[in-house]
C-alpha positions as CSV (number, residue, x, y, z in Angstrom):
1,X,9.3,-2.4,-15.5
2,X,6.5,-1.5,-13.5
3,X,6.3,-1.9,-9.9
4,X,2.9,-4.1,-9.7
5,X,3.1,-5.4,-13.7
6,X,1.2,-8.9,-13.6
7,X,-0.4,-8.2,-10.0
8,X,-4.0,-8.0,-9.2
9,X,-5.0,-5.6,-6.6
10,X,-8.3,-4.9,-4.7
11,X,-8.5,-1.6,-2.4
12,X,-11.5,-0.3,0.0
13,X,-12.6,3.2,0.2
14,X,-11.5,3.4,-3.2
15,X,-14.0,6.0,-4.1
16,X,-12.4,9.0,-2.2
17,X,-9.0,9.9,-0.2
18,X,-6.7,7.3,0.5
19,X,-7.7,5.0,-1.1
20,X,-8.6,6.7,-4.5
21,X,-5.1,7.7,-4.7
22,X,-3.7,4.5,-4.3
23,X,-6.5,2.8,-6.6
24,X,-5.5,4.9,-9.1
25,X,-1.4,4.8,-8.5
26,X,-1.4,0.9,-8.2
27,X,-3.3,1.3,-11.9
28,X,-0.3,3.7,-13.1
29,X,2.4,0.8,-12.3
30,X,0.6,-1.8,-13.5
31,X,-1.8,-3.7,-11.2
32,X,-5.6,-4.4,-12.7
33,X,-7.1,-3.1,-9.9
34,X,-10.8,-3.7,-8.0
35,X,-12.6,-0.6,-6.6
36,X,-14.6,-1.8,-3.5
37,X,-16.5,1.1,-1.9
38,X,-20.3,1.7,-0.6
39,X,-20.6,5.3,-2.8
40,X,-21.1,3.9,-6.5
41,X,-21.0,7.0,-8.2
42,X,-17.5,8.6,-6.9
43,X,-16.2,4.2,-7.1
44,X,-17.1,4.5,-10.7
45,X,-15.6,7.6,-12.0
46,X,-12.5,6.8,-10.2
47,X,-13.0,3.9,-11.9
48,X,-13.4,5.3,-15.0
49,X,-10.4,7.2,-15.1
50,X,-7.8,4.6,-14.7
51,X,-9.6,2.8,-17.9
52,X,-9.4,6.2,-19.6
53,X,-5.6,6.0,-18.9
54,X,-5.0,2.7,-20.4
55,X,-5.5,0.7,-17.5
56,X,-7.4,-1.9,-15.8
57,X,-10.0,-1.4,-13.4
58,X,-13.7,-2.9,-11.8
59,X,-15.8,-1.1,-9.7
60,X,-17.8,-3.3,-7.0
61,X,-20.1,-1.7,-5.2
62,X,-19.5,-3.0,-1.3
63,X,-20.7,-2.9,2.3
64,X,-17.6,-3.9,4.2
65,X,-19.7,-4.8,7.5
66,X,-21.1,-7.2,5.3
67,X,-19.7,-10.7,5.0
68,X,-21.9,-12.1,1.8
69,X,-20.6,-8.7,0.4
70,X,-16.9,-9.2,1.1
71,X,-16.8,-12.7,-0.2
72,X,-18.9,-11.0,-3.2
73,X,-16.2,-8.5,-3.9
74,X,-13.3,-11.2,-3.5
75,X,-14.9,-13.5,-6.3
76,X,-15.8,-10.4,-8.8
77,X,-12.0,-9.9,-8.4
78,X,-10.7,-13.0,-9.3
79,X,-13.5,-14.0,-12.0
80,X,-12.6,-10.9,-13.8
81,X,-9.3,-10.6,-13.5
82,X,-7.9,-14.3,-12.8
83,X,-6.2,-13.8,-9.3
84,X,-5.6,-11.5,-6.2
85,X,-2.0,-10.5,-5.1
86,X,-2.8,-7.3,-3.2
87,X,-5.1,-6.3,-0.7
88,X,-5.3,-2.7,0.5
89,X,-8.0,-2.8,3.6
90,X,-8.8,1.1,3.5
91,X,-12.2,2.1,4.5
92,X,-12.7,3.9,7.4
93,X,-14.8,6.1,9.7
94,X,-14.4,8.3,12.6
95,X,-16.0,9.4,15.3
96,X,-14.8,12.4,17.5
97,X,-16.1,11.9,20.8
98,X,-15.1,10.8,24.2
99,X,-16.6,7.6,26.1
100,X,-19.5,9.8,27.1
101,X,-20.5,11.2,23.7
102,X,-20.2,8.2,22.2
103,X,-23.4,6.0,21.5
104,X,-23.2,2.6,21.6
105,X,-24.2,2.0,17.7
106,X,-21.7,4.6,16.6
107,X,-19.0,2.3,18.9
108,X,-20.3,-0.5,16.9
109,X,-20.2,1.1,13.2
110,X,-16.6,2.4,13.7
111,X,-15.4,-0.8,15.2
112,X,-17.1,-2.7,12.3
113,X,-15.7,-1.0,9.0
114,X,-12.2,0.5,10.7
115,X,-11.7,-3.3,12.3
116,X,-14.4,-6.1,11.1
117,X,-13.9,-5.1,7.5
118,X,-10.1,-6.3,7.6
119,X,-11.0,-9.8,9.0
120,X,-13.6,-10.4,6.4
121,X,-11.8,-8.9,3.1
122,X,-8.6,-10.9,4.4
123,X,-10.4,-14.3,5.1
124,X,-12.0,-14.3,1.8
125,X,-9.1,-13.0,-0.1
126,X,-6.1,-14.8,1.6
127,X,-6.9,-18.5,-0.2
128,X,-6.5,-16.6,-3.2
129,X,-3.3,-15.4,-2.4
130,X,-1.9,-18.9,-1.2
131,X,-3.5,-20.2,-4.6
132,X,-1.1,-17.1,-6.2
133,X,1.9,-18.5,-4.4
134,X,1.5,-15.2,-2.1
135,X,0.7,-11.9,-1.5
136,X,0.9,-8.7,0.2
137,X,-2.2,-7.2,2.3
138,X,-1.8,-3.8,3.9
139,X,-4.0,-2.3,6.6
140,X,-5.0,1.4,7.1
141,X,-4.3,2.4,10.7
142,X,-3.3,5.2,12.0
143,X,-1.0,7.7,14.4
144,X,-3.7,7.2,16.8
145,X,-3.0,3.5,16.0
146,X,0.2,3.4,18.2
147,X,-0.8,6.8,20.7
148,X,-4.1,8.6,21.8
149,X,-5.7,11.1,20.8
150,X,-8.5,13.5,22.1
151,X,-12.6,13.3,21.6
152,X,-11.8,10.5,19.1
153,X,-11.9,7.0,21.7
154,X,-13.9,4.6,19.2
155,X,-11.2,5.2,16.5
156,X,-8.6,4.8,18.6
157,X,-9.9,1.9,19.8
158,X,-10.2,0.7,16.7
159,X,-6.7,1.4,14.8
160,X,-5.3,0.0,17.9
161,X,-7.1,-2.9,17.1
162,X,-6.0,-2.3,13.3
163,X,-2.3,-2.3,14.2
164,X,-2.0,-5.4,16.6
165,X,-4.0,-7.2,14.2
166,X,-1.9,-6.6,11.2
167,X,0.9,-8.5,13.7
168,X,-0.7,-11.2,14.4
169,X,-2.0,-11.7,10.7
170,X,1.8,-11.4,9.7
171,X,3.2,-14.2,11.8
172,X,-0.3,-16.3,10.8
173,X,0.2,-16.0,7.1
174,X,3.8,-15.7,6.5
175,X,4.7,-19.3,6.0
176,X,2.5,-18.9,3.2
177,X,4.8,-16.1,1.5
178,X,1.9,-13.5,2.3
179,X,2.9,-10.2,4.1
180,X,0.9,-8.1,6.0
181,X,1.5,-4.5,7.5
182,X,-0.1,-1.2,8.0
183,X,0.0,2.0,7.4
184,X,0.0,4.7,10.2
185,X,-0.7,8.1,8.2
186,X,-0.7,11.3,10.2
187,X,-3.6,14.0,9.0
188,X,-3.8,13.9,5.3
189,X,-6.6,16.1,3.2
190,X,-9.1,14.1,2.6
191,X,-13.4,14.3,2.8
192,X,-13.2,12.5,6.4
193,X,-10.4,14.6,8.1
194,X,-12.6,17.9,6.7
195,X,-15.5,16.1,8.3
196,X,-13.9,15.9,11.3
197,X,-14.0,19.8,12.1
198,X,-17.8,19.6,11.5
199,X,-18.1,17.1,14.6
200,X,-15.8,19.0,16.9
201,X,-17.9,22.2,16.0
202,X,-14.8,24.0,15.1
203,X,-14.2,26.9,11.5
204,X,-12.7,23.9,9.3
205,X,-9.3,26.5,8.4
206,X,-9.1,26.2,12.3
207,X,-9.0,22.8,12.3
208,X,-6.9,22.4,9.2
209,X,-4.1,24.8,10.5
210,X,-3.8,22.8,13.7
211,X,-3.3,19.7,11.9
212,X,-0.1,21.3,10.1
213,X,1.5,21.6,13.0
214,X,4.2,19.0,13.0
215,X,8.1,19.1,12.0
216,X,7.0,19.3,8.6
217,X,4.7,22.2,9.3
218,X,1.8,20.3,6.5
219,X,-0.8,17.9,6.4
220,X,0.0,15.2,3.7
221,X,-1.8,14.8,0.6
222,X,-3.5,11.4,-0.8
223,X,-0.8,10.3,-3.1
224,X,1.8,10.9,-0.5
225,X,0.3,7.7,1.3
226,X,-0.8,6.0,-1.6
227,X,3.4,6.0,-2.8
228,X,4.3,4.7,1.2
229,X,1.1,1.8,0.4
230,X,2.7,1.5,-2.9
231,X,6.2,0.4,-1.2
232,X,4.3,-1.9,1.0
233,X,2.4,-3.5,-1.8
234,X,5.8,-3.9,-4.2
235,X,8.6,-6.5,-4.3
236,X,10.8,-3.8,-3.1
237,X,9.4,-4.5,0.6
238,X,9.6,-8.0,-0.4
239,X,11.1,-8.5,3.3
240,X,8.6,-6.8,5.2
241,X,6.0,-8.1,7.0
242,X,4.5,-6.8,10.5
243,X,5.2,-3.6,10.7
244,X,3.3,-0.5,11.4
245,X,4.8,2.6,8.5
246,X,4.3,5.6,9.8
247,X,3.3,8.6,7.4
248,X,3.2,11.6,9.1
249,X,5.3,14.4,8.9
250,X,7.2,13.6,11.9
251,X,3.8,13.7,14.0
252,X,4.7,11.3,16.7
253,X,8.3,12.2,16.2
């Protein structure tokens, strides 16, 4: 039996990372699953290859900032594929600056899709998963979620946000059989940590070394998260709800 047979799942930042990995493992144990990201053409070849696997998928193009969007991409969801059990609030940005480098509109985007995009995918998805009889929602934080970290204030600020709000949703929501949690993953190889060595000015095999450097000596790959999201999303973490998994290779060990 597959670990998300019957279930309906709907992921942000699908198209890349993260949350392509997961779109794509959820698919692989049985979920139909929605594709919600702002870059169409990556969203729909990820999309394409879970239907050329035998599985179910939609692609919805999606601002996350955007409410009428949101609402838009919860609706798509359930007209296509009947219901929503899962929702994996993924997309993310970063900005690597301190208070002084940062502008305010670059405070304001990252606070919007790391933070403002969770409230609005979860309002307009949570009736539908008390309609369901339940559900399980998991939030992308961070291990600058529950620390600090350097030249990077707005995203800490915002997976700090990410984390406390994932409690509070979990004691809101539980009565109603639907779990929430996040996911804290350390540095994993993705587009935006790459990107990240192009802000700081710094040779990206620099950067990428000095992210290795934790007990496990690596940096994770995608579908090492997407399997701890997987968990999360599954009956096996059917008691679960509040909590803050951290992924990281023994980075804040």
């Amino acid at each position: 039996m597959k670990a998300l047979a019957n279930k309906v799942a709907l992921v942000t930042g699908a198209a890349s990372g993260i949350g392509r990995a997961t779109a794509l493992l959820f698919a692989q144990e049985g979920a139909a699953v929605a594709l919600v990201d702002i870059n169409q053409e990556q969203g729909q070849a990820a999309t394409a290859e879970i239907e050329s696997n035998g599985g179910m998928a939609l692609f919805i193009r999606c601002d996350v900032t955007s409410a009428s969007d949101c609402r838009a991409a919860v609706e798509k969801t359930v007209a296509k594929f009947g219901s929503l059990n899962i929702l994996f609030n993924n997309a993310g940005i970063i900005r690597r600056a301190d208070v002084l480098g940062t502008t305010e509109e670059e405070w304001e985007r990252v606070m919007a899709v790391n933070v403002k995009s969770i409230f609005l995918m979860s309002k307009y998805a949570i009736p539908h998963m008390e309609a369901a009889g339940g559900g399980s929602i998991i939030n992308t934080s961070s291990g600058w979620g529950l620390k600090g970290g350097g030249n990077a204030v707005s995203y800490c600020a915002s997976k700090g946000a990410v984390t406390n709000m994932t409690r509070a949703m979990a004691i809101d929501h539980g009565p109603k059989n639907i779990r929430v949690n996040s996911i804290c993953p350390g540095d994993t190889d993705t587009p935006m940590l790459r990107n990240e060595a192009k802000q700081l000015g710094e040779p990206e095999s620099k950067f990428m070394a000095e992210s290795a450097e934790r007990p496990l000596q690596r940096f994770a790959q995608p579908l090492e998260i997407a399997q701890s999201v997987l968990f999360l999303a599954s009956d096996a973490a059917s008691y679960v709800t509040g909590a803050a998994l951290v992924v990281d290779g023994g980075g804040l060990a």
